[in-house]
VEXROTOR-859019 format. One record per residue: residue number from 1; x, z, y of N, C-alpha, C in turn. Coordinates in steps of 0.02 Angstrom, whole numbers, plus 50000, padded with zeros to 5 digits. Layout:
N
NUM|X|Z|Y|X|Z|Y|X|Z|Y
...
//
This chain:
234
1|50045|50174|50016|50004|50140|50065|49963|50189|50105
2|49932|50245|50074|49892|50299|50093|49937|50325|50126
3|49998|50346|50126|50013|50399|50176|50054|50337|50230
4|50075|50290|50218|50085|50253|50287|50045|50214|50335
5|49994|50238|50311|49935|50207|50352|49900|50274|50376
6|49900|50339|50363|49908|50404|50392|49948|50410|50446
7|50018|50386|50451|50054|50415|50487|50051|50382|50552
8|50034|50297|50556|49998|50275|50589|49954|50297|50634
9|49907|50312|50593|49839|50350|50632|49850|50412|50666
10|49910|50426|50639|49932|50505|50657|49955|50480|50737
11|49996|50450|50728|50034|50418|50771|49999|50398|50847
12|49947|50355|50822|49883|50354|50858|49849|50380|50892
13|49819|50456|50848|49797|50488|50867|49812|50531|50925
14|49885|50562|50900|49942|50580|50955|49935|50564|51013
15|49939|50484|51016|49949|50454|51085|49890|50461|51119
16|49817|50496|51109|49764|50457|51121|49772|50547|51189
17|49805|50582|51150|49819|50650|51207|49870|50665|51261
18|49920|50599|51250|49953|50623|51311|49946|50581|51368
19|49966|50611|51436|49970|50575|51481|49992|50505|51505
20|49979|50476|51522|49987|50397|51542|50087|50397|51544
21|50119|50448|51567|50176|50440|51593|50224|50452|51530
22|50202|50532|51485|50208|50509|51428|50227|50466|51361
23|50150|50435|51377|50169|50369|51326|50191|50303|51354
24|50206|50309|51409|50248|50257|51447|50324|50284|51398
25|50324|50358|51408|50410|50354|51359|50407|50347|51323
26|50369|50367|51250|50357|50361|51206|50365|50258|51183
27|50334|50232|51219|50339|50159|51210|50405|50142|51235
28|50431|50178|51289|50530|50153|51281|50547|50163|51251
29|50544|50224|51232|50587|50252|51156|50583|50234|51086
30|50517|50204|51074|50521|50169|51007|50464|50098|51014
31|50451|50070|51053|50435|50000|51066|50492|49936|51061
32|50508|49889|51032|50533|49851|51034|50538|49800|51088
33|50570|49809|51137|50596|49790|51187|50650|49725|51208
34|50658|49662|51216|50724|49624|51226|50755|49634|51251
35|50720|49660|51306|50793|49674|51357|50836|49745|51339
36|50796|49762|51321|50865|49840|51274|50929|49824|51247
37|50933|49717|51246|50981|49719|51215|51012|49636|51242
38|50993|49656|51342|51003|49609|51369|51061|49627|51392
39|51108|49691|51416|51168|49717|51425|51134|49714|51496
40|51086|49717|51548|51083|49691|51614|51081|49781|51647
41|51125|49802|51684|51111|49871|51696|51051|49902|51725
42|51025|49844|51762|50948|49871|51777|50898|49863|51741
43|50897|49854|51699|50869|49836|51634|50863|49903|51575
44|50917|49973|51609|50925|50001|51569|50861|50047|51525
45|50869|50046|51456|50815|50103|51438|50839|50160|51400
46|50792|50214|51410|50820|50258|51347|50834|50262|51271
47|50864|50291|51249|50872|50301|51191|50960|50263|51158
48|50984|50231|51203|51047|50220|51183|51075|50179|51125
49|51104|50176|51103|51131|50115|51059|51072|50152|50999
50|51037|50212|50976|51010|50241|50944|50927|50176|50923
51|50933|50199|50982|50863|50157|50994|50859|50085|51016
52|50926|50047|51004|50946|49981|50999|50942|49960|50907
53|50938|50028|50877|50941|50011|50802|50843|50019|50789
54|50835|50087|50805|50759|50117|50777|50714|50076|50796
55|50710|50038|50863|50646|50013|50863|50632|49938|50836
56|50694|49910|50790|50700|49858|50746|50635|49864|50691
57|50610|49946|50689|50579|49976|50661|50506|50013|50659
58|50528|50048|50730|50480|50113|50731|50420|50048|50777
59|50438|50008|50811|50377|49966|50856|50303|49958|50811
60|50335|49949|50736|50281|49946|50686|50221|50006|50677
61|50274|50044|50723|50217|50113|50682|50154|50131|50773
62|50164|50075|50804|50147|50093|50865|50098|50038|50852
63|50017|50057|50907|49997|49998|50926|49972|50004|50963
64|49907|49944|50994|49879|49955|51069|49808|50007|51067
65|49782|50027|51018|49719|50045|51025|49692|50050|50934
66|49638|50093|50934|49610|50101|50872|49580|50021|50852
67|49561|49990|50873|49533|49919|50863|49615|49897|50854
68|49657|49890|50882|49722|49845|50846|49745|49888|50769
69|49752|49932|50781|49765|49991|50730|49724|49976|50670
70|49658|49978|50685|49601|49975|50626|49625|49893|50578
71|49621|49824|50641|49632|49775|50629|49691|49758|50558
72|49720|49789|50587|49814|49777|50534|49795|49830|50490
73|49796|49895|50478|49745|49921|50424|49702|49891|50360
74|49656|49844|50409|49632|49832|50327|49661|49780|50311
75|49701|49724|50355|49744|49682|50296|49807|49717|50255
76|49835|49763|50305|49896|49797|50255|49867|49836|50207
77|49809|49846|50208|49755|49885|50110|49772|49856|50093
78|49715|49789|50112|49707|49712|50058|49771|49671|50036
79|49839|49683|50069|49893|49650|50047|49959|49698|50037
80|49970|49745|50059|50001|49795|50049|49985|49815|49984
81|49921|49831|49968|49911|49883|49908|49940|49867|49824
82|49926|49797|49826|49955|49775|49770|50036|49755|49757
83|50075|49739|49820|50123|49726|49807|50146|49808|49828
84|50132|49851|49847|50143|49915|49844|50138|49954|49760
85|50104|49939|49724|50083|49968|49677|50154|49928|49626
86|50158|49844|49642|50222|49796|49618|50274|49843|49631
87|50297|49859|49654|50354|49843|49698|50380|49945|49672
88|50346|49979|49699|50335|50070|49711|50365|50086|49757
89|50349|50135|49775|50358|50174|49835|50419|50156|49877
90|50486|50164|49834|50546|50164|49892|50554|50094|49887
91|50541|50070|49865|50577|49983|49854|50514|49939|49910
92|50440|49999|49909|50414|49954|49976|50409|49967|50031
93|50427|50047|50042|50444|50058|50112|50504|50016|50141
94|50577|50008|50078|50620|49953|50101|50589|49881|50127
95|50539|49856|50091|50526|49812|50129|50480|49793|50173
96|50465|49855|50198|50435|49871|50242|50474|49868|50330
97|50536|49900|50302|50569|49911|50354|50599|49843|50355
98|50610|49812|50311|50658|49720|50313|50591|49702|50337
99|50537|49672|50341|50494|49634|50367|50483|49659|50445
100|50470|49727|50442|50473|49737|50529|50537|49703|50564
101|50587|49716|50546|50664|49718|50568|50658|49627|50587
102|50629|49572|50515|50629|49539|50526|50582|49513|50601
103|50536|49550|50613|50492|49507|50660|50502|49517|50721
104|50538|49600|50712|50576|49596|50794|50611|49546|50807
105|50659|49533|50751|50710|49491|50764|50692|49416|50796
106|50636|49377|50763|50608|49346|50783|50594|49338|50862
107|50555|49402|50865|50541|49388|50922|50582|49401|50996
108|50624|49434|50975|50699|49450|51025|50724|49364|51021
109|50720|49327|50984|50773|49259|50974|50714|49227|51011
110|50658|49222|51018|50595|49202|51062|50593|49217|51142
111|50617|49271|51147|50588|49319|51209|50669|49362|51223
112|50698|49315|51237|50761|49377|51254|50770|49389|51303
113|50781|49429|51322|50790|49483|51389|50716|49499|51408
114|50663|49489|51367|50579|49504|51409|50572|49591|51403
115|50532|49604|51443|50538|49678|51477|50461|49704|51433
116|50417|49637|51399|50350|49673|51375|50376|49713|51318
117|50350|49790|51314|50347|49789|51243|50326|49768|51190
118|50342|49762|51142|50312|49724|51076|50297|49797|51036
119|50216|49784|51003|50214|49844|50960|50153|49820|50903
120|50145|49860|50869|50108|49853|50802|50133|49821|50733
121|50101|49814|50669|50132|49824|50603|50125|49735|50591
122|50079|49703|50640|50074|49602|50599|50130|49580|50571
123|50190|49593|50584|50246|49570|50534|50251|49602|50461
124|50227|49660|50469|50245|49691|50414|50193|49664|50361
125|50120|49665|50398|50062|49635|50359|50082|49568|50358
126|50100|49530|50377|50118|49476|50357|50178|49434|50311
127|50223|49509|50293|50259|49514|50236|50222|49534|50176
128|50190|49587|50184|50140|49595|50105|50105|49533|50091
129|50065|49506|50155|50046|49444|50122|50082|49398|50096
130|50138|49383|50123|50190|49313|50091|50211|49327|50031
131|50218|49407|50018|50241|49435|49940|50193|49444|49880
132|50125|49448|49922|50071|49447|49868|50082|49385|49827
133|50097|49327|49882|50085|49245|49860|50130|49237|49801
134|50166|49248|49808|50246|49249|49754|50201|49277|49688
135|50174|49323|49668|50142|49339|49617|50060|49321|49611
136|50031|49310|49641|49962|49301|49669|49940|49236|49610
137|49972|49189|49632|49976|49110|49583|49983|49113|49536
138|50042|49178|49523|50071|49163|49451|50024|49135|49393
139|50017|49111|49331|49997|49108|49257|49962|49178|49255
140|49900|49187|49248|49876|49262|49243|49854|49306|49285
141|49863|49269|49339|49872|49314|49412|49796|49290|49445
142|49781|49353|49490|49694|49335|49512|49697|49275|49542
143|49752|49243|49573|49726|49156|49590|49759|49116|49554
144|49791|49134|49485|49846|49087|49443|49774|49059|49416
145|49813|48990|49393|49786|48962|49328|49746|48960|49303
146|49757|49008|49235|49751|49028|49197|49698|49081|49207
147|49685|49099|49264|49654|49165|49271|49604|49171|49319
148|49592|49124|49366|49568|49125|49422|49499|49139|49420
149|49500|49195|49446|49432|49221|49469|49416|49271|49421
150|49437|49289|49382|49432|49318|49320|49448|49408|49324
151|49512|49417|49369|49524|49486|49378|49574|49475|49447
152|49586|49547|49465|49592|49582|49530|49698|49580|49525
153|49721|49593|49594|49783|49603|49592|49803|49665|49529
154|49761|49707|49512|49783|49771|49479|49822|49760|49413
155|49762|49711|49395|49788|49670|49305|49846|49658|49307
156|49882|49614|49372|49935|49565|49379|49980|49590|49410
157|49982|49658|49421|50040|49685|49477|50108|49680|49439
158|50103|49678|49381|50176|49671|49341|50197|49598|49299
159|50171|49557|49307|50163|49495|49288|50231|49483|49303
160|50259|49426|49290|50337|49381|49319|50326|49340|49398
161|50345|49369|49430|50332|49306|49491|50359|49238|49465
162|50327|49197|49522|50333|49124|49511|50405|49118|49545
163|50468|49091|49525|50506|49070|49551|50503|49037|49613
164|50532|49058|49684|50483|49024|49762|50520|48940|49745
165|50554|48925|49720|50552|48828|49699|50495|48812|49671
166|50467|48855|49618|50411|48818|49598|50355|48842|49621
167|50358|48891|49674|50309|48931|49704|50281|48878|49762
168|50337|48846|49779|50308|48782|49831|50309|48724|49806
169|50285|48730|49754|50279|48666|49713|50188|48663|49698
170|50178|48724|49716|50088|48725|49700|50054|48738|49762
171|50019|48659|49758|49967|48663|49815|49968|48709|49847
172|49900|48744|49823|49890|48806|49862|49920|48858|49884
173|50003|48858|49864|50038|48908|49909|50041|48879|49974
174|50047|48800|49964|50076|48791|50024|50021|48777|50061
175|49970|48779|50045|49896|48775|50073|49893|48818|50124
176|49909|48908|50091|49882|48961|50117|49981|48966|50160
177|50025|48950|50170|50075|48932|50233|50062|48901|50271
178|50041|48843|50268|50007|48782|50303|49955|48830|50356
179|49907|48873|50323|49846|48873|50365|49893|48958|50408
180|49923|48988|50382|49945|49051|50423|49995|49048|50453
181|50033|48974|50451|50065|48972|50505|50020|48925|50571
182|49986|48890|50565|49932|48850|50605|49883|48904|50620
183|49867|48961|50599|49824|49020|50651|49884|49033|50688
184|49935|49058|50678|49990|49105|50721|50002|49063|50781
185|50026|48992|50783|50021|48939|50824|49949|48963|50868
186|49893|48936|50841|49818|48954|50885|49858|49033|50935
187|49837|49072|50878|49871|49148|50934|49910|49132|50985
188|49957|49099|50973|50019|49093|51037|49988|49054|51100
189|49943|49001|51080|49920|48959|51136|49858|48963|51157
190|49806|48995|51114|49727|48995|51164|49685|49066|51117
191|49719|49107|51069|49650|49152|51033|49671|49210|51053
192|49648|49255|51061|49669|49332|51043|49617|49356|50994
193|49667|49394|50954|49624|49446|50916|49591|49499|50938
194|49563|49511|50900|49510|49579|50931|49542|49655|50927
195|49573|49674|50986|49582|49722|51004|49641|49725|51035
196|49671|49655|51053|49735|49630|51080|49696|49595|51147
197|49651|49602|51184|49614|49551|51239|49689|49574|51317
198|49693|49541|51331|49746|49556|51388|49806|49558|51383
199|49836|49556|51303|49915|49562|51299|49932|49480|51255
200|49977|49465|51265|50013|49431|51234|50014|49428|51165
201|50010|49390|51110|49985|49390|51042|50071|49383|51015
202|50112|49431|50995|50190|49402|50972|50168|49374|50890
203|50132|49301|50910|50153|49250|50830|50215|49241|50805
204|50259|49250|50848|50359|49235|50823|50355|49306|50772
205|50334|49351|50772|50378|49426|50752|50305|49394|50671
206|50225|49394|50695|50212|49374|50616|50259|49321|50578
207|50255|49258|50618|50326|49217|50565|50374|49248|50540
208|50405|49285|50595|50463|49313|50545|50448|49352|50497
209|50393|49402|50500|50404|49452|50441|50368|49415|50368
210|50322|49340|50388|50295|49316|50324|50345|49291|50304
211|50401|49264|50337|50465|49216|50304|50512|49235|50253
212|50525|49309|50295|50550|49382|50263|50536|49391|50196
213|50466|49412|50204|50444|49422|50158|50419|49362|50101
214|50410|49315|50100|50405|49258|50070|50492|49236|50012
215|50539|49243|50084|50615|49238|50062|50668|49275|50006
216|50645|49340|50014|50655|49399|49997|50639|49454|49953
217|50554|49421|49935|50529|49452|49873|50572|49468|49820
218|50602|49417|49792|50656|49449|49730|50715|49489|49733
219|50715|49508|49797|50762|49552|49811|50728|49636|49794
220|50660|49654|49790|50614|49699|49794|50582|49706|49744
221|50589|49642|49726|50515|49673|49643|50574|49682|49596
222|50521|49738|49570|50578|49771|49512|50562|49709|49435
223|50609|49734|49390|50616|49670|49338|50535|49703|49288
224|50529|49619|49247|50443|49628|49251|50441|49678|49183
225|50410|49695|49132|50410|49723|49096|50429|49672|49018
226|50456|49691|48953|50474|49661|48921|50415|49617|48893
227|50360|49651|48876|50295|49618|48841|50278|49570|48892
228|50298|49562|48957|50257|49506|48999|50320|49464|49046
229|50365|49455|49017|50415|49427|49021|50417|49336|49010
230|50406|49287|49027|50426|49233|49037|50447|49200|49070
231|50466|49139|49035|50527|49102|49062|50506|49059|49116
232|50517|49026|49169|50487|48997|49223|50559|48952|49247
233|50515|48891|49227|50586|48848|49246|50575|48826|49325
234|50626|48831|49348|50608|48797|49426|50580|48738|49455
//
């Protein structure tokens, strides 16, 4: 989490020195774009079928300003960190890259052929969050049961996730879906966040990467440990 939230800033920082014309390329070249993959010849951008794959990707590592940057930051700590610590290193940069991938996608099936770029990590943060949830509830877990209020994601990072059948079988998962898909809605039609004032809020690319990530968790968490192993009927 520490060094991809570095590279970010790095990233950031970078941009904050070059010229306007610059990071005009820099945002063709790895901004996620629709029309890159509208076939329209005036439409054309750089980077070639190359960058018809990378910025499925790299748009994540881009954003508008230290205030959007800072913003997605501290939720990808607060939700990243634990299913980062779940999950380890290569298995969450993988789903790191599946939750971005997912929210472009999203938002290309939203916005096809649109010429804005799309940039920053809200899909991706909004995959750690949907993956926290999957373990979060569990029996033991800082909002399970059994446990609530009692201790921190750290205790519970290896716990058994909740099977997602019976994961939407408890209230409050679907409480906390209910209410983050009804903000993303607000975004699309009357709020901006703070440090987004003047651009377009892409709520399609957060849906996708919480869905992603919500869908997909058991594809990523590694198997739980033998001592904390139970059975979870659906």
């Amino acid at each position: 989490m520490t060094g991809l939230s570095a590279v970010m800033a790095v990233i950031e920082l970078i941009r904050g020195f070059l010229s306007e014309m610059a990071d005009i390329e820099i945002l063709a070249l790895f901004a996620f774009i629709p029309a890159r993959y509208s076939g329209i010849p005036e439409f054309a951008l750089p980077g070639g079928l190359g960058a018809q794959v990378w910025t499925f990707v790299t748009y994540a590592l881009l954003h508008g300003g230290w205030m959007h940057l800072g913003m997605n930051l501290v939720w990808l700590l607060a939700f990243g960190t634990p299913v980062a610590r779940r999950f380890g290193t290569a298995r969450f940069l993988a789903f790191c890259v599946v939750t971005a991938a997912a929210g472009a996608l999203a938002h290309l099936l939203s916005y096809p052929g649109a010429m804005v770029p799309m940039i920053g990590a809200s899909a991706v943060v909004s995959g750690a969050m949907a993956a926290a949830v999957r373990f979060a509830f569990a029996p033991g877990g800082p909002l399970g049961p059994m446990n609530y209020g009692r201790s921190g994601f750290g205790r519970s990072g290896h716990l058994p996730a909740v099977p997602l059948v019976r994961a939407l079988r408890e209230p409050r998962v679907l409480v906390f879906i209910a209410v983050w898909v009804g903000l993303n809605f607000l975004f699309g039609v009357a709020v901006s966040l703070p440090g987004t004032e003047g651009a377009e809020v892409a709520w399609q690319a957060h849906l996708g990467g919480f869905f992603a990530g919500l869908l997909l968790f058991s594809l990523f968490d590694p198997p739980a440990p033998e001592a904390h192993r139970t059975a979870f009927p659906l």
